[in-house]
N, C-alpha and C positions, 0 to 999 in steps of 0.2 A: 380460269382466264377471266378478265375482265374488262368490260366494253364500254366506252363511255360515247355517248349521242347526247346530237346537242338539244334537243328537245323532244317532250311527252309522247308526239304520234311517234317519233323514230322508236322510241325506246316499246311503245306496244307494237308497231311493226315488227322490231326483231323480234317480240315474247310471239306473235301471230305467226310469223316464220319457222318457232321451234327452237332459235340460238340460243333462249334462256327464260332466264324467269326476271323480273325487274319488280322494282318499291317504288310504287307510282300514287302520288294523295288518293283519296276515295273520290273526289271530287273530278278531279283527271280522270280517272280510271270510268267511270261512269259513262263517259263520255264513247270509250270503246269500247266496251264490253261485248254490246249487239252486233256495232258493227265490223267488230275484229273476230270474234268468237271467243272471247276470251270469258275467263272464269276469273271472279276477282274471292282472295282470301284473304278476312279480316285480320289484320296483328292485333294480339291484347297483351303484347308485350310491354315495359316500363319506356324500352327505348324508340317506340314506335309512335310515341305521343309527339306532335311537335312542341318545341317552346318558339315563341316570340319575344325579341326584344325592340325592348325603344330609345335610340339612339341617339342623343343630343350630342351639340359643343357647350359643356357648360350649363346646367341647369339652372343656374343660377342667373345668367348672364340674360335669361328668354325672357319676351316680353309677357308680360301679366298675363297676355289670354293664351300664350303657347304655353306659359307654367300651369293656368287651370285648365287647358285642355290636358297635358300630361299627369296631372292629378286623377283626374277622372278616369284615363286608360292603367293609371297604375292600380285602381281601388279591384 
C-alpha cells in the first residue's frame, strides 16, 4: 500500500505511528529524529543522490548578469 502526505512532519508522524517506513532528506529527517524516536538509515545507493536542475525560458534570451550567474552554478 502506499500513502502520500502532504508534508515532512505528516510523513515522520505516520513512520512514529508504525504505518511504515518513508524517504525523508537527511536534513528533514534530523529534524525528528529525537523528537519522534525515530532511527534514520543512510541510502548509499546511485538513486538516492538527489540531482538539481536549472530551469530557464531560453538561455539565450537572459540578461548578461542572469547568463553569468547560470554560468557559475553550471561549473
Amino acid at each position: 500500500m502506499k500513502l502520500q502526505v502532504s508534508n515532512f512532519e505528516a510523513r515522520c508522524r505516520m513512520i512514529q505511528e508504525g504505518i511504515g517506513i518513508g524517504v525523508v532528506p537527511e536534513k528533514i529527517a534530523a529534524n525528528y529524529l529525537q523528537k519522534m524516536g525515530l532511527q534514520c538509515i543512510h541510502l548509499l545507493d546511485d538513486w538516492a543522490e538527489r540531482q538539481f536542475y536549472l530551469c530557464v525560458n531560453n538561455f539565450s534570451n537572459q540578461k548578461i548578469h542572469i547568463q553569468n550567474l547560470l554560468n557559475i552554478l553550471l561549473r
